[in-house]
N, C-alpha and C positions, 0 to 999 in steps of 0.2 A: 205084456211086459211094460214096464216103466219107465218113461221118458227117459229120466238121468240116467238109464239102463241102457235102454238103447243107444244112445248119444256116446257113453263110455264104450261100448261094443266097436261102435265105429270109429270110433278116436284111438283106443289102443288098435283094430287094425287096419289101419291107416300108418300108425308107427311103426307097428313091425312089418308091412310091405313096405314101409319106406326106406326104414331102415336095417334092418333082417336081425331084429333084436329078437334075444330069447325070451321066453316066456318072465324069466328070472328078471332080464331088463325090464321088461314091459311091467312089470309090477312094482317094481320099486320107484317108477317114474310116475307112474298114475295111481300110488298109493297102497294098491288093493294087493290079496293073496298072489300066491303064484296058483291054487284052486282058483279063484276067481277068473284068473286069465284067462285059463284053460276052459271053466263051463263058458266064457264069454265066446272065449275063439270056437270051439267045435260045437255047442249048442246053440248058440242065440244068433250067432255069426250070420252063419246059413242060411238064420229066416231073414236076416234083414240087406244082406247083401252078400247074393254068390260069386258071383266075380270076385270080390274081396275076401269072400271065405276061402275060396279054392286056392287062393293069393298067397295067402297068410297058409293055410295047410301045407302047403310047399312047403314056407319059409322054415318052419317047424319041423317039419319030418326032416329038413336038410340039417336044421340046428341039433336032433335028436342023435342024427346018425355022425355028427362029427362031435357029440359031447365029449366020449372020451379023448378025445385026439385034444381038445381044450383042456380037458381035466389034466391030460400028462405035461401038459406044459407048463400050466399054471406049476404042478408039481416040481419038476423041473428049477423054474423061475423061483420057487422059494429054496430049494437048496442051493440053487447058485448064490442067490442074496446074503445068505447065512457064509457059504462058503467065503466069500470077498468082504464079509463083514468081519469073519474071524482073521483074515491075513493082515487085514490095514489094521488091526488093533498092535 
C-alpha cells in the first residue's frame, strides 16, 4: 500500500474516533469518496491499526443504525423551515 495511503487511512480514523463523524462527514473533510472511506475504514484499516479499526467499526455500525432516525429529522427540519417561511411572508 502506498504511503499517502496509509497516512489518509489513519488520519480519517482518527477523525471519526474522534469525532464519531459518518462516513459522509469523513469524506467531504478529507476530500475523497464516501467509497474511498469505506475500502479505507474496513479494508486497509485493519492492516494498519486494529485497535483503531475496531474503534472506527463501532463508531459506524452506531452511525448506520441511527441513519434513519437522522434522516427523519433532517426531513422534519425542512418542512418545519418551509412552514415558518410561508407564515412570516
Amino acid at each position: 500500500m502506498r504511503e499517502e495511503i496509509e497516512e489518509r487511512c489513519l488520519e480519517i480514523g482518527q477523525y471519526i474516533a474522534e469525532y464519531g463523524a459518518t462516513v459522509r462527514a469523513a469524506a467531504r473533510r478529507f476530500g475523497v469518496s464516501k467509497s474511498s472511506v469505506h475500502k479505507d475504514m474496513h479494508e486497509r484499516l485493519p492492516e494498519l491499526s486494529e485497535p483503531l479499526a475496531a474503534q472506527v467499526s463501532q463508531i459506524l455500525r452506531y452511525n448506520k443504525a441511527v441513519r434513519h432516525l437522522r434522516g427523519g429529522e433532517a426531513t422534519r427540519r425542512k418542512y418545519q423551515s418551509r412552514k415558518t417561511g410561508l407564515d412570516g411572508e
